[in-house]
DRENDO-1510 file (C-alpha; in Angstrom, 1 decimal, always signed):
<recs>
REC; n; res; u; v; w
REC; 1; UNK; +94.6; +39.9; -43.1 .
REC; 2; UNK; +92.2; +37.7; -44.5 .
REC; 3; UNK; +93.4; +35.2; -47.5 .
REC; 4; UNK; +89.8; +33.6; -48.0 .
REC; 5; UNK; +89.1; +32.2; -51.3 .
REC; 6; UNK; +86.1; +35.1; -52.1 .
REC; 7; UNK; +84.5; +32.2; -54.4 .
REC; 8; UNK; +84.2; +29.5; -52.4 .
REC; 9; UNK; +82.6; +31.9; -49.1 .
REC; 10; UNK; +80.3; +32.7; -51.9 .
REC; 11; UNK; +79.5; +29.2; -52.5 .
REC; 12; UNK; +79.4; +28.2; -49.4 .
REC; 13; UNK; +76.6; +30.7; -48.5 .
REC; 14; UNK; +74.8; +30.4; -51.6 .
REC; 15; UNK; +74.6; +26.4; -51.5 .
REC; 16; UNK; +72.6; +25.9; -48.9 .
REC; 17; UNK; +70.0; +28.3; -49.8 .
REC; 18; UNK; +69.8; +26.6; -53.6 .
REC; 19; UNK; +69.4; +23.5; -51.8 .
REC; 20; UNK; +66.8; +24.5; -49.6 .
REC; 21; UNK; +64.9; +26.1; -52.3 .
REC; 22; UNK; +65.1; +23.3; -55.0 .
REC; 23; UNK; +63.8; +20.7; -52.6 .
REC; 24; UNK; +61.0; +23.0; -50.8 .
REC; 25; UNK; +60.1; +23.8; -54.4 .
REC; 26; UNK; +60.3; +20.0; -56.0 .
REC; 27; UNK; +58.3; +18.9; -52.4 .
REC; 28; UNK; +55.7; +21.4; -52.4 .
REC; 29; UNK; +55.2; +20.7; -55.9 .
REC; 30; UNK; +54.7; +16.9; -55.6 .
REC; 31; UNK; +52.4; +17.1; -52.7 .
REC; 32; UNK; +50.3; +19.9; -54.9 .
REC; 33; UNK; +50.6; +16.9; -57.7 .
REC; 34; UNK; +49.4; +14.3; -55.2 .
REC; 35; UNK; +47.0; +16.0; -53.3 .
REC; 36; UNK; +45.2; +17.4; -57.1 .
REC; 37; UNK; +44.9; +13.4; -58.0 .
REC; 38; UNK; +43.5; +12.1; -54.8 .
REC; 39; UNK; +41.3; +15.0; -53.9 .
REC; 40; UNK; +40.4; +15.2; -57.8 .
REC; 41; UNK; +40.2; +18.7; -57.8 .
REC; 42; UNK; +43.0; +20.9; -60.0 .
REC; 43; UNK; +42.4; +23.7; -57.7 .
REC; 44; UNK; +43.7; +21.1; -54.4 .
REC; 45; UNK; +47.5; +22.6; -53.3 .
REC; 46; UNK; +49.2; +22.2; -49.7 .
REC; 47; UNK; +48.2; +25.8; -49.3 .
REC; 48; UNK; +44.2; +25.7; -50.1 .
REC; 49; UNK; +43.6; +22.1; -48.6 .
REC; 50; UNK; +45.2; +23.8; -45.1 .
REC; 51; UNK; +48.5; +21.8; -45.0 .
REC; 52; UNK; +50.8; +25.0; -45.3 .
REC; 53; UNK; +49.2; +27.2; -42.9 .
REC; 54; UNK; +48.6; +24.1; -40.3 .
REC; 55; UNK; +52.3; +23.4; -40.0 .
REC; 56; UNK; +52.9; +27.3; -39.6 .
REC; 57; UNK; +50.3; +27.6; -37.0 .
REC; 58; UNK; +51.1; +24.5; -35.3 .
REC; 59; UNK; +55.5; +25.6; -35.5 .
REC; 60; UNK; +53.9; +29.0; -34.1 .
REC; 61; UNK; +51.7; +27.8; -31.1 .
REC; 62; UNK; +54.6; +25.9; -30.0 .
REC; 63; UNK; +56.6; +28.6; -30.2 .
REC; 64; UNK; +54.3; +30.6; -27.5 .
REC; 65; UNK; +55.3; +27.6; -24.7 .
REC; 66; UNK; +58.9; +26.8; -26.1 .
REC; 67; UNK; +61.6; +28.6; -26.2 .
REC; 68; UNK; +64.9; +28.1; -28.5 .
REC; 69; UNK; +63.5; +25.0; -30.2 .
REC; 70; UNK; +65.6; +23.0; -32.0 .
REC; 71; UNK; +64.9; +22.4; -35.7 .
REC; 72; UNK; +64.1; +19.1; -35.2 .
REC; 73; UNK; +61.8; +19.9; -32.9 .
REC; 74; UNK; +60.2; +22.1; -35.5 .
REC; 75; UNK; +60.3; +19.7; -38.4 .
REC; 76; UNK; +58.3; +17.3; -35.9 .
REC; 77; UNK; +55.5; +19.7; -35.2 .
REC; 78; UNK; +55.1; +21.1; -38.6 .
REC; 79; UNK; +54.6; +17.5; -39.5 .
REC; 80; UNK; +51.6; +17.1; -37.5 .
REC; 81; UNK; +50.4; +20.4; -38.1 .
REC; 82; UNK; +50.1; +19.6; -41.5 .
REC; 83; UNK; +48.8; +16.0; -41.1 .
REC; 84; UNK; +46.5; +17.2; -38.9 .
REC; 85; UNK; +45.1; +20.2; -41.2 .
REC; 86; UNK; +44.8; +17.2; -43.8 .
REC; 87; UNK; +43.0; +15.3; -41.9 .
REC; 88; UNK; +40.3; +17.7; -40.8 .
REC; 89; UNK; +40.2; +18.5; -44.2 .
REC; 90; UNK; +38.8; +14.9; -45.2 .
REC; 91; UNK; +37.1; +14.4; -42.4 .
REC; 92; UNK; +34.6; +17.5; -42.6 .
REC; 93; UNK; +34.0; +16.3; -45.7 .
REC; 94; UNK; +33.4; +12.7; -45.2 .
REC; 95; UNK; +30.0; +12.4; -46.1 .
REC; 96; UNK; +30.1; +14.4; -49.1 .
REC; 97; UNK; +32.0; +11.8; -51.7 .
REC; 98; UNK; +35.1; +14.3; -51.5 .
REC; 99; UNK; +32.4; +17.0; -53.9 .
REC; 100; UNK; +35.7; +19.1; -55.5 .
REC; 101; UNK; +33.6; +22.5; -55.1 .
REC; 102; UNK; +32.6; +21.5; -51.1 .
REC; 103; UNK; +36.4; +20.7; -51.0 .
REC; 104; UNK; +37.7; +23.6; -52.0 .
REC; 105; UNK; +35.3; +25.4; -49.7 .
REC; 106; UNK; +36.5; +23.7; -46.4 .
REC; 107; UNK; +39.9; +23.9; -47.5 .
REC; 108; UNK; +39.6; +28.0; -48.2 .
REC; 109; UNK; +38.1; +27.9; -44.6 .
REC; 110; UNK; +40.8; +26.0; -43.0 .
REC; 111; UNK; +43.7; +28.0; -44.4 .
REC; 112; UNK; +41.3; +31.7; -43.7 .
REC; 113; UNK; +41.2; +30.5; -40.0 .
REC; 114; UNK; +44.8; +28.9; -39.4 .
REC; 115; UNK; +46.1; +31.8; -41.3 .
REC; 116; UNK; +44.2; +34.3; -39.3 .
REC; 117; UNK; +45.6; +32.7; -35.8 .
REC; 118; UNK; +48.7; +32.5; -36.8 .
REC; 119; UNK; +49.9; +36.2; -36.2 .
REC; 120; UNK; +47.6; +36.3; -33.4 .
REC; 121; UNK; +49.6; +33.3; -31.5 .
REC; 122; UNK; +52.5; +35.0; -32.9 .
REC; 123; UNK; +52.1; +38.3; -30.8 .
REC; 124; UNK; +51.8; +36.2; -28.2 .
REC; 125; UNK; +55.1; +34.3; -28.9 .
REC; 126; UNK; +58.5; +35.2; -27.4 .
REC; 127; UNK; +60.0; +34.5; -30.6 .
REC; 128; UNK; +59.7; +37.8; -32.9 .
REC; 129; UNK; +63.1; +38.1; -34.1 .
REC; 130; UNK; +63.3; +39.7; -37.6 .
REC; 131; UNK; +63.9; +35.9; -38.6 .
REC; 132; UNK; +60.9; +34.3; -37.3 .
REC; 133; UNK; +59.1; +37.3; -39.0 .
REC; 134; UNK; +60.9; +36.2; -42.8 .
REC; 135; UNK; +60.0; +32.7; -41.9 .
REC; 136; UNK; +56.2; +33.4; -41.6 .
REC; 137; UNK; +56.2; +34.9; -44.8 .
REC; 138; UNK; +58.6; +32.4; -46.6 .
REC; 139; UNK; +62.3; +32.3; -47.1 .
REC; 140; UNK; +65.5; +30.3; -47.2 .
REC; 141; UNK; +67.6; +32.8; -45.2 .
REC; 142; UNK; +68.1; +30.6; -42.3 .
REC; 143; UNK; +69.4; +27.7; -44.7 .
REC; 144; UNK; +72.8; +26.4; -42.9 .
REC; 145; UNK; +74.7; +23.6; -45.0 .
REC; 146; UNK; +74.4; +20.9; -42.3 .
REC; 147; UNK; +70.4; +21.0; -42.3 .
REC; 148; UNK; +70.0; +21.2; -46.4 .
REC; 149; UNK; +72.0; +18.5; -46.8 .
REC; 150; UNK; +70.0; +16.7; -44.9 .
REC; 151; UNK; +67.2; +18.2; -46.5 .
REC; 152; UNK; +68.5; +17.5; -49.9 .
REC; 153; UNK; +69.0; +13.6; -48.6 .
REC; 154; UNK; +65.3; +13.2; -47.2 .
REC; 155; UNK; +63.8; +15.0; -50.3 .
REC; 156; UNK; +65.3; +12.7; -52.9 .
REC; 157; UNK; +64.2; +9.8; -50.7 .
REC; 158; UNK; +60.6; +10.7; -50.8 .
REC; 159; UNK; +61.0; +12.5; -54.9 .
REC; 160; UNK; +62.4; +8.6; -55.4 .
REC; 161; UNK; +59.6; +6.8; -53.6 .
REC; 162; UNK; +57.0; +9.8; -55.3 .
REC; 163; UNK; +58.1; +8.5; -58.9 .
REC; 164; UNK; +57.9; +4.8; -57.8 .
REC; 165; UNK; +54.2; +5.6; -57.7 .
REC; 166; UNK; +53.8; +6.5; -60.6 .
REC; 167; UNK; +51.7; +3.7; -62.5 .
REC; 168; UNK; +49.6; +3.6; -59.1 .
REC; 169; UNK; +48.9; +7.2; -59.8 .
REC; 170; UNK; +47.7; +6.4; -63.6 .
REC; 171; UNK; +45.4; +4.1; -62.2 .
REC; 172; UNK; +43.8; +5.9; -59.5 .
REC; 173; UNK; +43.5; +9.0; -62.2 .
REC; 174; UNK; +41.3; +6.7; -64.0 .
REC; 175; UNK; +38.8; +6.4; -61.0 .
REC; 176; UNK; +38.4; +4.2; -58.2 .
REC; 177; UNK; +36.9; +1.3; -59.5 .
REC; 178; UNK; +38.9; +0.5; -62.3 .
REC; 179; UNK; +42.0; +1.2; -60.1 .
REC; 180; UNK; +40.5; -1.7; -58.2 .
REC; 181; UNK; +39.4; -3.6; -61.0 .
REC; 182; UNK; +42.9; -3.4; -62.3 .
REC; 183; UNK; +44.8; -4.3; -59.3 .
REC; 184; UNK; +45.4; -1.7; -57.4 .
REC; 185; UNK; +45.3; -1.4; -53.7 .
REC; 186; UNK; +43.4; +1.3; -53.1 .
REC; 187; UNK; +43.7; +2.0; -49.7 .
REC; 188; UNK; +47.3; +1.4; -49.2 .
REC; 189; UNK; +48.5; +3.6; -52.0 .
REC; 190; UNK; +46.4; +6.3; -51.0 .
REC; 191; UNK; +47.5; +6.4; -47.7 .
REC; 192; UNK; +51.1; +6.5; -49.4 .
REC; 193; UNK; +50.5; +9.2; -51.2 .
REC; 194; UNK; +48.7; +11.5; -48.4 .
REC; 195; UNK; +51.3; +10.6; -45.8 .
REC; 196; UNK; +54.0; +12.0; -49.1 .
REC; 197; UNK; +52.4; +14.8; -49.6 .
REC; 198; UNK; +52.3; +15.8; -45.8 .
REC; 199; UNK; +55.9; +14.8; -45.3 .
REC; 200; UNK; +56.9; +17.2; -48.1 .
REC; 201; UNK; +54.5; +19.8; -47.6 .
REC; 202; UNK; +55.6; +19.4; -43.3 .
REC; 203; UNK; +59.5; +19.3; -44.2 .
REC; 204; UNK; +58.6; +22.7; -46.6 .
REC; 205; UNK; +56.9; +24.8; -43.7 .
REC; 206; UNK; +59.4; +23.6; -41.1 .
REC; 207; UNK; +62.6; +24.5; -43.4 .
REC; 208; UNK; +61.5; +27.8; -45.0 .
REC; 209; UNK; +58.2; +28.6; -44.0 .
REC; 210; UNK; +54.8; +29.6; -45.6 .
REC; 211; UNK; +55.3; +29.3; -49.2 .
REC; 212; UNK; +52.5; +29.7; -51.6 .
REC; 213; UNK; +50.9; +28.9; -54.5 .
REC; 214; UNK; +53.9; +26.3; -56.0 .
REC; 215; UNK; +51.8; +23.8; -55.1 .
REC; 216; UNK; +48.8; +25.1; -57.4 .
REC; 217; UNK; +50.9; +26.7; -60.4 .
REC; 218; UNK; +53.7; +24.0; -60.7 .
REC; 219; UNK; +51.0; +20.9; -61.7 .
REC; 220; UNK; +48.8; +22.7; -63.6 .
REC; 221; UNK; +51.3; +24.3; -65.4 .
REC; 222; UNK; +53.1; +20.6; -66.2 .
REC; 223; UNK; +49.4; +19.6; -67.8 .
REC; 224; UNK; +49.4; +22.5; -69.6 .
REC; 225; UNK; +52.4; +21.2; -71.4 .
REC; 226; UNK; +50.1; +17.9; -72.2 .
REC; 227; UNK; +51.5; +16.0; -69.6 .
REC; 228; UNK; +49.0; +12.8; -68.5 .
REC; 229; UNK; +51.4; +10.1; -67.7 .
REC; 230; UNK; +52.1; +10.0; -64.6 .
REC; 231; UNK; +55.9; +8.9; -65.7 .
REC; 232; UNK; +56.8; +12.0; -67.0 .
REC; 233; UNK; +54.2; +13.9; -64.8 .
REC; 234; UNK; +56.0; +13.9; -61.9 .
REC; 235; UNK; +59.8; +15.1; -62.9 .
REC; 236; UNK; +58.2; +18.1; -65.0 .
REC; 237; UNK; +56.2; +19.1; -61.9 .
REC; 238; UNK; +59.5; +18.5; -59.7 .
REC; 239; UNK; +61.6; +20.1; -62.2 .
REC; 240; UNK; +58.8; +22.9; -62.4 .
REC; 241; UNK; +58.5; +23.7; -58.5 .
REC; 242; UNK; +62.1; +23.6; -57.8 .
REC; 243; UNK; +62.8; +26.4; -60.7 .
REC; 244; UNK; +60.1; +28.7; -59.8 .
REC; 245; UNK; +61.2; +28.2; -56.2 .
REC; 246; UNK; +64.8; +28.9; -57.2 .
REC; 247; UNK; +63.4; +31.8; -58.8 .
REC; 248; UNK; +61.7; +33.8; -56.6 .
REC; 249; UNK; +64.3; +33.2; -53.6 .
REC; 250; UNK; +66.8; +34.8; -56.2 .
REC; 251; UNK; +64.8; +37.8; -56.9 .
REC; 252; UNK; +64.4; +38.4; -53.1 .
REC; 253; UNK; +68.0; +38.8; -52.6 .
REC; 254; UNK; +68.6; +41.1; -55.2 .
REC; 255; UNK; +66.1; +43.1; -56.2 .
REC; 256; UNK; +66.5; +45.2; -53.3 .
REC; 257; UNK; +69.4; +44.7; -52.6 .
REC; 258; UNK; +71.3; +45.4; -50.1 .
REC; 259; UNK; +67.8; +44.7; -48.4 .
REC; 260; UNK; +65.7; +41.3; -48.9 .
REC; 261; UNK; +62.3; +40.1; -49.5 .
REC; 262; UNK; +60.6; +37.0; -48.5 .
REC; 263; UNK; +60.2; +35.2; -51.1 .
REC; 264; UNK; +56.6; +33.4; -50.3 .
REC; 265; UNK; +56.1; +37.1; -51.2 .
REC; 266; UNK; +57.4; +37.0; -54.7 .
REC; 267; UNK; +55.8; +33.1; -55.0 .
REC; 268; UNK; +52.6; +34.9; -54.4 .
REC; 269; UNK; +52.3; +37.9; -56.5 .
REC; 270; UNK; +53.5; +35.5; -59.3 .
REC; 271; UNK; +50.7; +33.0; -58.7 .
REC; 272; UNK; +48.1; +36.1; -58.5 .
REC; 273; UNK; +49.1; +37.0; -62.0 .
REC; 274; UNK; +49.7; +33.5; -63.4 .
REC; 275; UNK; +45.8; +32.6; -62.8 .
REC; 276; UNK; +44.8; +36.1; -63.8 .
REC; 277; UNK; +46.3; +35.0; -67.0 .
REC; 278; UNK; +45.0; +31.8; -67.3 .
REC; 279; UNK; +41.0; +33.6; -66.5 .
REC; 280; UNK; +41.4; +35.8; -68.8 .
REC; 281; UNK; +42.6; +33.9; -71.6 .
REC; 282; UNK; +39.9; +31.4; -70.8 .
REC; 283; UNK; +37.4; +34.5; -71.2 .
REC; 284; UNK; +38.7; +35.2; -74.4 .
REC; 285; UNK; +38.3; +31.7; -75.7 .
REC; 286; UNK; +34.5; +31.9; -74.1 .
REC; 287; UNK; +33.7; +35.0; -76.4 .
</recs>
């Protein structure tokens, strides 16, 4: 007969699903943070620059030639998926002085086209479990305790090194040239920052696939609160991420119950009716 402690099997499956989604939440959140600030666009996120949807696709094509990959192996290639989305990114838009509205344009393309090929590698794949289908769409179900504590450790390594950053970030949001005028490397803290934001957004996609929108709501929201200093900035948006993260991966598990939801799902439809807010409110101000 079993004599299990009910509690702790509870914990122990709960734990590393809270771990997983406080750090993908906190992550995606900074690199939305970081990417808003470099690209100096408040409409710039993991998810419209191409980062998300790069690591997915790039996890995905992999999948179509490899079978049983190790999730190591995964966390590698979402990497460079989303370095490499990143990348493109910029350099289509090299000659353009980074225009926010021409951004935003190549990064809607990006994430239209790598989100289009995605299923259509995927049907191709040999991988179609119910898992890799919840992965696609965004989840913590395959959290194990081994892999979110190392999760956990690499995430507060790169939140720590994030908040480090933070008077470079105050300079650079007063422009490039007084950045440089006051000091500031440019080249080597923006390179910093970028490679931050597509170790987070990588480590994200890899660990719980293609989440949404936190990296859009959670900064914007944190400036809504008046928020300009970089030094409080960054926890807020942390702290900001990893609770509506927390959020929605809760509500997938129980509002269906005994069934679950993705939560990218839930992330989604939230961020649909968080900036339908915001426009019409906006309109009303207008009038």
């Amino acid at each position: 007969m079993y004599q299990g402690d009910p509690t702790a099997d509870s914990f122990a499956l709960r734990l590393p699903r809270l771990l997983y989604a406080v750090c993908a939440g906190a992550g995606l959140a900074a690199a939305g943070l970081i990417l808003q600030l470099f690209l100096r666009n408040p409409l710039a996120s993991p998810d419209i620059t191409g980062l998300t949807h790069s690591g997915v696709l790039c996890v995905v094509l992999a999948g179509v030639f490899l079978s049983g990959m190790s999730q190591a192996t995964t966390i590698t290639l979402s990497l460079l998926g989303s370095t490499t989305g990143l990348m493109i990114m910029l350099w289509l838009n090299r000659g353009a002085f980074f225009s926010p509205v021409r951004l935003a344009l190549t990064g809607i393309a990006l994430t239209a086209i790598t989100s289009t090929a995605t299923p259509i590698v995927f049907a191709l794949s040999a991988n179609q479990s119910t898992d890799a289908l919840m992965w696609l769409s965004g989840t913590t179900y395959t959290a194990t305790l081994p892999m979110a504590l190392g999760y956990a450790l690499l995430s507060l390594l790169l939140m720590a090194t994030v908040w480090l950053t933070w008077r470079a970030m105050n300079l650079l949001q007063l422009g490039n040239q007084w950045a440089i005028s006051l000091g500031l490397n440019l080249q080597r803290a923006r390179l910093l920052l970028l490679l931050i934001a597509s170790a987070f957004s990588g480590l994200a996609v890899a660990l719980v696939g293609g989440i949404t929108f936190i990296g859009l709501m959670a900064p914007h929201a944190a400036r809504l609160l008046g928020l300009s200093n970089h030094q409080q900035l960054i926890p807020i948006t942390l702290l900001l991420g990893a609770c509506l993260m927390v959020w929605a991966d809760l509500a997938a598990q129980t509002l269906m119950h005994p069934y679950e939801l993705p939560a990218g799902l839930l992330v989604s439809l939230l961020g649909g009716l968080y900036f339908i807010g915001l426009m019409s409110v906006g309109i009303r101000i207008q009038k």
